[in-house]
C-alpha positions in Angstrom: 84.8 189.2 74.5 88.5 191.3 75.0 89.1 194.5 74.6 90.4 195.4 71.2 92.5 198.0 69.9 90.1 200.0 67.0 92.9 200.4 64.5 92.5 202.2 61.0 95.2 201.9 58.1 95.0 204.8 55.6 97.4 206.1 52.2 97.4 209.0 50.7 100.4 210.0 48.0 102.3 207.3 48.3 103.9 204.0 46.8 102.0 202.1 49.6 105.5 200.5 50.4 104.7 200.6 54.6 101.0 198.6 53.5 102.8 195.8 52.2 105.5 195.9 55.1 102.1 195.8 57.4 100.3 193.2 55.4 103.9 190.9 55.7 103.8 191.7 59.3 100.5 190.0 59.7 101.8 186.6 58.8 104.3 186.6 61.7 101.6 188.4 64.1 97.8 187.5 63.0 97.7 184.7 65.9 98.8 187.8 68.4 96.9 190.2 66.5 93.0 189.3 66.1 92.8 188.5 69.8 93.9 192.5 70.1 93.2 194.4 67.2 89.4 195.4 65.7 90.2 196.9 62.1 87.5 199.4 61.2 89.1 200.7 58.1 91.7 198.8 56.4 91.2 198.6 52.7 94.5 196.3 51.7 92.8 193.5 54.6 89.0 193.8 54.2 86.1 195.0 52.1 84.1 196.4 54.5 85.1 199.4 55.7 83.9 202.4 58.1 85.3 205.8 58.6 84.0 205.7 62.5 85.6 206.2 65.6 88.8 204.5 66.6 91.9 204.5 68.3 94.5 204.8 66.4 94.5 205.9 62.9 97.6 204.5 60.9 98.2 207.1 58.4 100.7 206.2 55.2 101.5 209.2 52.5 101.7 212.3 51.4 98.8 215.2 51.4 98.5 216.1 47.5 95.0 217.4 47.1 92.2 219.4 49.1 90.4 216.0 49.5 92.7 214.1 50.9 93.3 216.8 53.1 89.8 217.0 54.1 90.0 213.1 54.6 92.7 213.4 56.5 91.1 215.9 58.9 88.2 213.4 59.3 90.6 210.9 60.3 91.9 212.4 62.8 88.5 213.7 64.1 87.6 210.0 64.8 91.3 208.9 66.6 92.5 209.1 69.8 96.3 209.1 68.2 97.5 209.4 64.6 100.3 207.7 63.7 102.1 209.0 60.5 103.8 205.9 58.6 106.6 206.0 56.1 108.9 208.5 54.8 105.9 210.6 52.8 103.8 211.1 55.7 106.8 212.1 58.1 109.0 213.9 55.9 106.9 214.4 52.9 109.7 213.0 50.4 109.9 211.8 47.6 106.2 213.6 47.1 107.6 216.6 48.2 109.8 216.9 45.6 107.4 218.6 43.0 107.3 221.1 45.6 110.9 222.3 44.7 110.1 222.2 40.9 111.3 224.9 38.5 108.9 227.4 36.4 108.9 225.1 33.0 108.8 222.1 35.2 105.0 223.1 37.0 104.3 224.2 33.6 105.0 221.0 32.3 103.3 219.1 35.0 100.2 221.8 35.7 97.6 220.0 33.4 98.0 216.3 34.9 97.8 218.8 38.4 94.3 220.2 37.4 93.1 216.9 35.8 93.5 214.8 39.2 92.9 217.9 41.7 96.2 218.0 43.1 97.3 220.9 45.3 99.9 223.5 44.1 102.1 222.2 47.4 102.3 218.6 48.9 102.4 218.6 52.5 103.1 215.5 55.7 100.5 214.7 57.4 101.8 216.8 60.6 101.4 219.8 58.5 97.1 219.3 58.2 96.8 217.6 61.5 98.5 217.0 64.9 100.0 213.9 64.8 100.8 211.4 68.1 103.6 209.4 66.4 106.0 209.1 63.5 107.4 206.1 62.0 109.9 206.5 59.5 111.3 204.5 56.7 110.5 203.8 53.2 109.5 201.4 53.7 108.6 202.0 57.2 110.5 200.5 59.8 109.6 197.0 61.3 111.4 197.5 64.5 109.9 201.2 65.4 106.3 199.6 64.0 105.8 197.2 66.6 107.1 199.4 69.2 104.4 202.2 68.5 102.0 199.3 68.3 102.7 197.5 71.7 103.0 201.0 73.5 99.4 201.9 71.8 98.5 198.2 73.2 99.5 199.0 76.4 98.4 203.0 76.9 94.6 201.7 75.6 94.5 199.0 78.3 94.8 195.7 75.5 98.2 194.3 76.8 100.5 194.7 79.6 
């Protein structure tokens, strides 16, 4: 059997826009990609699904609560590299935004806060955990996508 890439796909706060970009990919690249890719966690692709050990976690949205941030944390405990995906997880916008609201504003918003958990702040990814990689866009970018992808195939050994 090849080597394979151990790949995780993960969202947070989000609209999930780079998922669906990444799911489209797949009908252009799933020949390519099955021969190189092992998905260990990847909950738009497969039922089963294991928080272990892989080598590059895919990471799409927005850090809104202290479980997600713990989550996030774990994630990156179990990658080699962390890729942030999309313009939530790099720049933290549009989720972000609540961060700049007025007094009556939080006041307005603070019970749907405490009903779903949500921290006081929203913060990127790179703001919990190092991060290896960024790929902006919201949706993500195609183009700068594949080029962390093959460069990931090529550092771990899968391609040349």
């Amino acid at each position: 059997m090849n080597k394979k890439l151990k790949v995780g796909w993960f969202t947070f706060t989000c609209c999930e826009d780079s998922t669906i970009i990444f799911t489209e990919l797949m009908n252009t690249h799933w020949q390519e990609w099955r021969e190189k890719l092992e998905f260990v966690h990847a909950k738009t692709l497969q039922s089963k699904n294991e928080l272990r050990e892989m080598d590059v976690a895919f990471v799409e949205g927005a850090i809104s609560s202290q479980a997600q941030e713990e989550k996030v944390k774990k994630i990156r405990s179990l990658s080699k590299k962390l890729v942030a995906i999309g313009a939530c997880a790099c720049t933290g916008l549009p989720a972000t935004q609540r961060n700049t609201f007025d007094g009556p504003i939080k006041e307005e918003i603070n019970d749907l806060l405490v009903r779903f958990n949500h921290a006081d702040r929203v913060r990127t990814v790179a703001d919990v955990v190092p991060v290896d990689a960024k790929v902006h866009g919201c949706p993500m970018t195609e183009q700068q996508f594949m080029i962390v992808l093959n460069k990931y195939l090529v550092e771990f050994g899968i391609a040349q």
